[in-house]
MITI-123441 format. One record per residue (C-alpha): y, x, z; residue in three letters. Coordinates in steps of 0.1 Angstrom, whole numbers, padded with zeros to 4 digits, always signed. Layout:
YXZALA/...
END
This chain:
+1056+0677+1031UNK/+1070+0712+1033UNK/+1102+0702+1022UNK/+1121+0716+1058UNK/+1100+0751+1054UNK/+1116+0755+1023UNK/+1152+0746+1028UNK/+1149+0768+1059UNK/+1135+0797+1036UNK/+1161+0792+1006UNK/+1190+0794+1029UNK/+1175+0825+1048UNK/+1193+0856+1046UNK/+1169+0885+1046UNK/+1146+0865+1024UNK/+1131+0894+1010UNK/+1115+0903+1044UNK/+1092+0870+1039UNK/+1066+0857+1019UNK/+1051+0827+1025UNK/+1015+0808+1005UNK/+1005+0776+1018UNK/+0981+0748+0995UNK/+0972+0716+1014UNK/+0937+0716+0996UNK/+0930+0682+1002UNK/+0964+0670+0980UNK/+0966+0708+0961UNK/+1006+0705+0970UNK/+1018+0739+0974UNK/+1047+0762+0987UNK/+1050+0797+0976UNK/+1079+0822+0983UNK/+1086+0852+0976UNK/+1051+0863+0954UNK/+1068+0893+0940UNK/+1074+0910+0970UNK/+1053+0937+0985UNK/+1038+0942+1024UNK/+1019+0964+1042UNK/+0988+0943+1046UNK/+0982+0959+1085UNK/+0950+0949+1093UNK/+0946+0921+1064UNK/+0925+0944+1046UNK/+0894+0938+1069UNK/+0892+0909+1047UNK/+0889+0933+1021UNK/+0865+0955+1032UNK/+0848+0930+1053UNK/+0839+0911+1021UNK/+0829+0946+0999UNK/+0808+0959+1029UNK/+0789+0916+1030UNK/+0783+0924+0988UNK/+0771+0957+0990UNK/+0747+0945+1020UNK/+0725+0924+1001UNK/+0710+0959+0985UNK/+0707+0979+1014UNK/+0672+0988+1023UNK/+0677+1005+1057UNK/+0675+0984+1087UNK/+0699+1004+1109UNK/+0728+1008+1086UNK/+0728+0971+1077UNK/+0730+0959+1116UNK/+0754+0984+1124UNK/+0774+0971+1092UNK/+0773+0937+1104UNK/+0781+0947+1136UNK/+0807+0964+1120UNK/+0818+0931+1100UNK/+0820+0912+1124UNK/+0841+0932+1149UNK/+0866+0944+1123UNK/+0873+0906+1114UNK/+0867+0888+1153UNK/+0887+0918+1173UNK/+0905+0937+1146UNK/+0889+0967+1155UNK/+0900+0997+1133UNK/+0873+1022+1142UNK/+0846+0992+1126UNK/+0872+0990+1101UNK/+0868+1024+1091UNK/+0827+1024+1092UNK/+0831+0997+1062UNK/+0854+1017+1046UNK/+0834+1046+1047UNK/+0801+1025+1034UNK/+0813+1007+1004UNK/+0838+1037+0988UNK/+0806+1060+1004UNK/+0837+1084+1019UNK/+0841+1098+1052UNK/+0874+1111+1073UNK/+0877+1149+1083UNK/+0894+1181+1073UNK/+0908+1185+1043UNK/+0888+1205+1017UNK/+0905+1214+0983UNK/+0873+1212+0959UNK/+0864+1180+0975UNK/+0895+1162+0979UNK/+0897+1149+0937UNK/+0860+1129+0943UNK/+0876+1118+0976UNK/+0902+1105+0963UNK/+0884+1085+0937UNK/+0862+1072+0954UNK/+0886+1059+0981UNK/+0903+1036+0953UNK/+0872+1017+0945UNK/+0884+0989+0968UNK/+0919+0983+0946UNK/+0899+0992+0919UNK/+0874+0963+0923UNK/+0899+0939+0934UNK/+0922+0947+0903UNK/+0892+0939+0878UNK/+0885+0907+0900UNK/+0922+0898+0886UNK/+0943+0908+0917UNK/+0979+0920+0913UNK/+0986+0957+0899UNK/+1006+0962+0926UNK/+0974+0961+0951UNK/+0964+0994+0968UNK/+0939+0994+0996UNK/+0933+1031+0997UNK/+0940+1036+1033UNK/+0925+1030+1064UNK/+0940+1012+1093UNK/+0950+1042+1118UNK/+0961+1036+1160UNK/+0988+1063+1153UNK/+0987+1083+1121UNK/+0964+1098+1096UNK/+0952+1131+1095UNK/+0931+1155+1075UNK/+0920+1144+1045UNK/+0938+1110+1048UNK/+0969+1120+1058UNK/+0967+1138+1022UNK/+0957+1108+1006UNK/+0988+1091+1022UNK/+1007+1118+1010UNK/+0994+1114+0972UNK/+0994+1077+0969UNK/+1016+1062+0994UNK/+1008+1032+1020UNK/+0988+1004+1008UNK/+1006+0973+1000UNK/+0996+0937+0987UNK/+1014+0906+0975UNK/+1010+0872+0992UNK/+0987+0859+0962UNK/+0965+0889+0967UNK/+0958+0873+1000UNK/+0948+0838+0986UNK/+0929+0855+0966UNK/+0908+0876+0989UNK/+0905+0844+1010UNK/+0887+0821+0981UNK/+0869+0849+0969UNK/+0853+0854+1011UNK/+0853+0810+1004UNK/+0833+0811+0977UNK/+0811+0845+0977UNK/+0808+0852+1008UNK/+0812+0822+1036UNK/+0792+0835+1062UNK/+0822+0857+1073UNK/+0840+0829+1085UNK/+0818+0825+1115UNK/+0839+0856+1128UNK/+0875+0846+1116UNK/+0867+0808+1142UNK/+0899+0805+1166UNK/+0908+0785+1194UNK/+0934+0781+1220UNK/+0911+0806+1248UNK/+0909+0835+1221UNK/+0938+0835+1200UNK/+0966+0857+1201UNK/+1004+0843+1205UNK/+1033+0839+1180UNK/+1010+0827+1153UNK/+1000+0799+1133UNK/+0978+0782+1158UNK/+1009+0776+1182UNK/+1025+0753+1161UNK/+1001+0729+1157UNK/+0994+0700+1178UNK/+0955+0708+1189UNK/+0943+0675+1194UNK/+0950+0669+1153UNK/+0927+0705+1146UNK/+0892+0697+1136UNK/+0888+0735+1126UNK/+0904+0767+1124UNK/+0898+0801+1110UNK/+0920+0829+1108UNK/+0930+0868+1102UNK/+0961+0879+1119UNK/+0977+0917+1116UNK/+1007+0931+1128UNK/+1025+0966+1134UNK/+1051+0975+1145UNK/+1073+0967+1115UNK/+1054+0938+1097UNK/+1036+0908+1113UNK/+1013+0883+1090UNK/+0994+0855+1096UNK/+0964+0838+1074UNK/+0946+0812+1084UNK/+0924+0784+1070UNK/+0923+0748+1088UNK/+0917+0712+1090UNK/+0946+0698+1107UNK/+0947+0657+1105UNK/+0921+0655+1083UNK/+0933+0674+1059UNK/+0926+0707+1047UNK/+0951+0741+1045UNK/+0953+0776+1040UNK/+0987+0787+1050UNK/+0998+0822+1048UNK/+1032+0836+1068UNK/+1038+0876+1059UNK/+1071+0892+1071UNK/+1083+0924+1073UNK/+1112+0943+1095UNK/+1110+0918+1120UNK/+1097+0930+1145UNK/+1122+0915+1172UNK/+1114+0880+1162UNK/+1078+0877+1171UNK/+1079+0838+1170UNK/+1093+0839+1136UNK/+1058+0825+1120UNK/+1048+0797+1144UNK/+1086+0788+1137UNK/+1079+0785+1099UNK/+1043+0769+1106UNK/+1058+0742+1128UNK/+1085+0737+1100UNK/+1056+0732+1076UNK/+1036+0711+1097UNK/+1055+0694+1119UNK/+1090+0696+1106UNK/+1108+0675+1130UNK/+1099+0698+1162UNK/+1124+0722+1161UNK/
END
């Protein structure tokens, strides 16, 4: 059924600037493009640390710090909110942001690539790195050093299935804060291009900078079940560019 998505992709020109995952789970047909190149995840890794911060959790003894990291959870995966972002970040690679100090920095360092560490032995790419906060405008202090040493993070679109059947299968309860409908869910996305009447449910993680702009979401759309993926990069002035390629997939002739 994806035939049209993937004679549009094929004959694209800047192909390299999108990647694109999608498995209709009820039928296991599939469409993957591009799965070698890399993106700046943006804000995709809440999913990430969202499902670290859940694991660790279910061994912390202190009543304050596990509401405020659930509070925490679910605000960096319901309203993308970087500051909660960065509380989970700092719980489950037990780091904090500041001022750079020189005898310190090595154990900082370290411990901040837990995260692609973990994922890596969990059988994600080599090319994963999840070092980095998610920053409003830049990093500084000890960050900014990090991002100096080890560059931006960066994930392949199978890193994202991944993440997402791994949150499936571990750690379900996080979907509750990844529900979308028409009244809360930004534009230019997946949800757009489907015909609502035909959802039964709908869960998704959006990010976007100025430079890249991805999509994930997991669905029921005429009874049967989906996760699609869109990720592109340096397109920035074609913001409906991935409910283009969702209606291609899903409803091919409405373009």
């Amino acid at each position: 059924m994806f035939e049209a998505l993937n004679t549009f992709l094929q004959d694209y020109k800047n192909a390299d600037t999108i990647a694109v995952n999608i498995i209709n789970l009820s039928s296991q047909e599939k469409l993957i493009f591009n799965e070698e190149q890399k993106f700046y995840p943006a804000s995709f890794i809440k999913l990430f640390a969202a499902f670290l911060a859940q694991k660790k959790l279910v061994d912390e003894k202190d009543d304050f710090i596990k509401t405020d990291i659930q509070d925490a959870i679910k605000n960096s995966l319901k309203e993308s909110d970087n500051d909660a972002l960065s509380l989970l970040y700092d719980y489950v690679s037990e780091t904090s942001s500041g001022s750079y100090v020189a005898q310190e920095y090595l154990v900082f360092k370290e411990k901040r690539n837990l995260l692609t560490n973990f994922f890596q032995e969990q059988g994600f790419s080599e090319q994963l790195k999840l070092h980095n906060k998610c920053f409003s405008f830049a990093p500084y202090g000890v960050d900014k050093k990090l991002f100096l040493d080890q560059g931006s993070n960066q994930v392949l679109i199978n890193d994202m299935q991944k993440i997402f059947f791994l949150i499936l299968d571990e750690a379900n309860g996080l979907l509750q804060f990844m529900q979308r409908d028409g009244s809360c869910y930004q534009s230019n996305f997946i949800f757009q291009a489907l015909n609502k009447n035909d959802i039964d449910f709908f869960f998704s993680k959006a990010a976007w900078t100025s430079t890249v702009r991805h999509d994930l979401a997991y669905f029921s759309y005429k009874q049967e079940e989906y996760l699609a993926i869109f990720m592109t990069k340096d397109l920035s002035d074609k913001e409906e560019l991935i409910t283009e390629l969702a209606s291609l997939a899903f409803i091919p002739n409405r373009l």
